[in-house]
C-alpha positions in Angstrom: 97.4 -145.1 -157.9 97.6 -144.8 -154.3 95.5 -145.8 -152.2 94.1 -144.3 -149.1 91.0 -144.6 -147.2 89.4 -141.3 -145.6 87.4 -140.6 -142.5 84.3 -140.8 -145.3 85.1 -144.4 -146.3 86.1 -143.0 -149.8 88.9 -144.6 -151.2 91.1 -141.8 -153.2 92.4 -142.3 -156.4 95.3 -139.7 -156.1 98.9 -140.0 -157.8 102.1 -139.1 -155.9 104.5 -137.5 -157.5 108.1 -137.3 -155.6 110.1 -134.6 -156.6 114.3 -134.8 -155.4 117.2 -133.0 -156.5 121.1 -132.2 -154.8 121.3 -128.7 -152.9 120.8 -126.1 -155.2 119.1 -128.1 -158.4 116.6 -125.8 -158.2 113.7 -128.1 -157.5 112.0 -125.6 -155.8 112.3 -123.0 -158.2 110.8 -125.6 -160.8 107.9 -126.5 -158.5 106.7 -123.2 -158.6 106.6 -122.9 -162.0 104.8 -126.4 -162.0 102.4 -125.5 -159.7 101.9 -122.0 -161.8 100.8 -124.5 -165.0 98.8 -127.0 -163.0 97.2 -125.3 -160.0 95.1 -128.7 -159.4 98.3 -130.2 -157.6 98.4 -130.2 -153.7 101.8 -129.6 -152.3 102.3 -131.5 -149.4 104.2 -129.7 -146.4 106.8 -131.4 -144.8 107.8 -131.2 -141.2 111.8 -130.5 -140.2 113.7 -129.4 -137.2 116.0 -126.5 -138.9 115.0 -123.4 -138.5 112.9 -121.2 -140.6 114.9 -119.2 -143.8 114.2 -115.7 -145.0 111.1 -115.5 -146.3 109.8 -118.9 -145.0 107.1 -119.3 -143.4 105.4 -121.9 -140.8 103.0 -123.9 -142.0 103.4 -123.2 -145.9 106.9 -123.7 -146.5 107.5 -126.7 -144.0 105.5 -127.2 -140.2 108.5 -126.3 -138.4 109.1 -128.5 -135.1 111.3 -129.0 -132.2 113.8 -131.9 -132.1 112.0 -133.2 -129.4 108.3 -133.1 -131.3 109.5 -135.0 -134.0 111.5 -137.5 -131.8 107.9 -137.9 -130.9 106.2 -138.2 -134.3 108.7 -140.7 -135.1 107.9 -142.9 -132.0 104.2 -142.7 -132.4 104.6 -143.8 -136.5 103.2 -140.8 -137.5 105.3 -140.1 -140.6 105.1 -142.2 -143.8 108.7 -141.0 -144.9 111.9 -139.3 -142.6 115.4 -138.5 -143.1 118.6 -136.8 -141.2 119.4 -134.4 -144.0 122.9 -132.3 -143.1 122.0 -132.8 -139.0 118.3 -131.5 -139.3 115.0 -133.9 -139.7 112.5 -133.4 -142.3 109.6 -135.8 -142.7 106.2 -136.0 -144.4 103.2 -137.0 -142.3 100.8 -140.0 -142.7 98.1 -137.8 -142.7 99.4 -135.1 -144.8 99.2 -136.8 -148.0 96.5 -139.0 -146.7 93.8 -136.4 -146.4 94.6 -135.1 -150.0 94.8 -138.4 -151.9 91.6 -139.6 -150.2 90.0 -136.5 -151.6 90.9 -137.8 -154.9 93.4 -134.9 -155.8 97.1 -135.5 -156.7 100.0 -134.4 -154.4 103.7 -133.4 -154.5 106.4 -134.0 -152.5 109.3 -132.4 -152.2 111.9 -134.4 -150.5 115.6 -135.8 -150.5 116.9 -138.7 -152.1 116.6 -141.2 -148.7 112.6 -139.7 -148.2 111.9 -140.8 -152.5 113.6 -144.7 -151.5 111.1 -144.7 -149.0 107.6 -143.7 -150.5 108.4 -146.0 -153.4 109.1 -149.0 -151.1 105.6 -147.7 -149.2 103.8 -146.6 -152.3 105.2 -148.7 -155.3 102.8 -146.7 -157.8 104.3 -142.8 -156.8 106.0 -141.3 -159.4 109.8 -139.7 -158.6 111.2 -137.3 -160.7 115.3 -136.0 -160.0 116.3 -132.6 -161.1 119.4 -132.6 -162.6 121.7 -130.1 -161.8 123.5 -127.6 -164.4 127.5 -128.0 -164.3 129.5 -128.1 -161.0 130.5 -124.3 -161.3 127.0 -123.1 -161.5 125.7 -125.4 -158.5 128.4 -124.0 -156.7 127.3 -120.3 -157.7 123.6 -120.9 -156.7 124.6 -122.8 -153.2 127.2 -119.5 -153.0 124.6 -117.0 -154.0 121.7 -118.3 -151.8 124.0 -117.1 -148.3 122.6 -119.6 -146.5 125.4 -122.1 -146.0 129.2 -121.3 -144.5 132.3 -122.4 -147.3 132.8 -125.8 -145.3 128.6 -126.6 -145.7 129.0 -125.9 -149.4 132.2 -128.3 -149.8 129.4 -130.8 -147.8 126.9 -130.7 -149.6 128.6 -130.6 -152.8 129.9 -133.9 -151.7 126.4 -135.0 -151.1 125.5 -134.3 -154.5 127.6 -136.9 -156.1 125.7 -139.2 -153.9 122.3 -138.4 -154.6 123.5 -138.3 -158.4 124.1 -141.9 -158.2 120.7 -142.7 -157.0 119.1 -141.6 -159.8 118.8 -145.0 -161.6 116.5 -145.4 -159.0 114.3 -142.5 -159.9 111.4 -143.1 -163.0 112.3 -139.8 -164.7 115.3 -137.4 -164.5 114.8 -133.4 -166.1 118.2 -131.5 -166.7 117.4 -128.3 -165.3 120.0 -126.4 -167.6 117.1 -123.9 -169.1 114.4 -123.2 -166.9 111.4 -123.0 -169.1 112.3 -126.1 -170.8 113.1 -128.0 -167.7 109.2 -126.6 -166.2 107.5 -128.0 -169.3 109.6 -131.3 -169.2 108.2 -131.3 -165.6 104.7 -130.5 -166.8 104.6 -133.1 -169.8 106.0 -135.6 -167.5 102.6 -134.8 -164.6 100.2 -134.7 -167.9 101.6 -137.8 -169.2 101.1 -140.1 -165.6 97.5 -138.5 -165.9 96.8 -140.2 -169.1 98.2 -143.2 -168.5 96.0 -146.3 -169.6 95.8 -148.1 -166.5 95.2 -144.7 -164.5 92.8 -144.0 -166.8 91.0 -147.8 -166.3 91.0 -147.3 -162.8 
């Protein structure tokens, strides 16, 4: 389990669970349902330089930051994982997950491919978990559908995807997220199993 310290002295006996997928895998779809089935999880909240979507909002979705601010964060080693995802940083704080895993509670983080690499290397005992996309034609729908990207973004991060889809050897569990429901209580049996695992369970 990982292991932090808190301002109390108390060492926390959190798990981290990494959560990745390509653009439009529907990761955060699945979280949602996740979190809807196991309320105890804390969702950590990344920092990024893009700007905010529809419906987004500062401070719940992501702590959104200038270019220059996180230039800054970066500097003063203030993040435990960062990556330039299509031009636009996202990172997740030191003390973010800090403060929750010290309280003993276990947190998710939703992050690219280059942000899992890294909390494994930092935290050998996370947990990372791809979401497998459906077929080609139906990523391209949802990355259509979701209006946020121009023709020549989609053609990008399609691209992308093949590269994050090689990586995912690297990854301890990979959910097909052809059906939904089933791919939510894969996810759920998955966060249940870790849970009960015997040398969780000893510490």
């Amino acid at each position: 389990m990982t292991d932090f310290t808190g301002e109390n002295g108390r060492k926390g006996k959190g798990i981290l669970f990494v959560i990745s997928s390509t653009s439009g895998g529907g990761k955060t779809t699945l979280i949602g349902e996740l979190l809807g089935m196991l309320p105890d999880l804390a969702v950590s909240v990344s920092h990024t330089t893009r700007h905010p979507r529809a419906g987004e909002t500062d401070g719940i979705d992501y702590d959104f930051v200038s270019a220059d601010e996180f230039q800054r964060m970066i500097g003063e080693d203030e993040f435990v994982e960062w990556a330039n995802v299509y031009g636009e940083f996202y990172g997740t704080t030191r003390k973010a997950i800090g403060e929750i895993l010290a309280a003993g509670c276990d947190v998710l983080l939703d992050i690219d491919v280059q942000g899992g690499r890294q909390i494994k290397e930092r935290f050998p005992e996370s947990v990372l978990i791809f979401i497998i996309p459906p077929r080609r034609d139906e990523l391209v729908r949802r990355l259509r559908e979701r209006g946020t990207e121009k023709p020549e973004e989609i053609e990008a991060r399609l691209a992308q995807a093949d590269k994050e889809l090689a990586l995912i050897p690297f990854y301890d569990y990979a959910i097909a997220n052809d059906d939904l429901e089933i791919a939510a209580d894969t996810l759920r049996c998955v966060v249940v199993a870790e849970r009960c695992s015997v040398p969780r369970r000893a510490e």
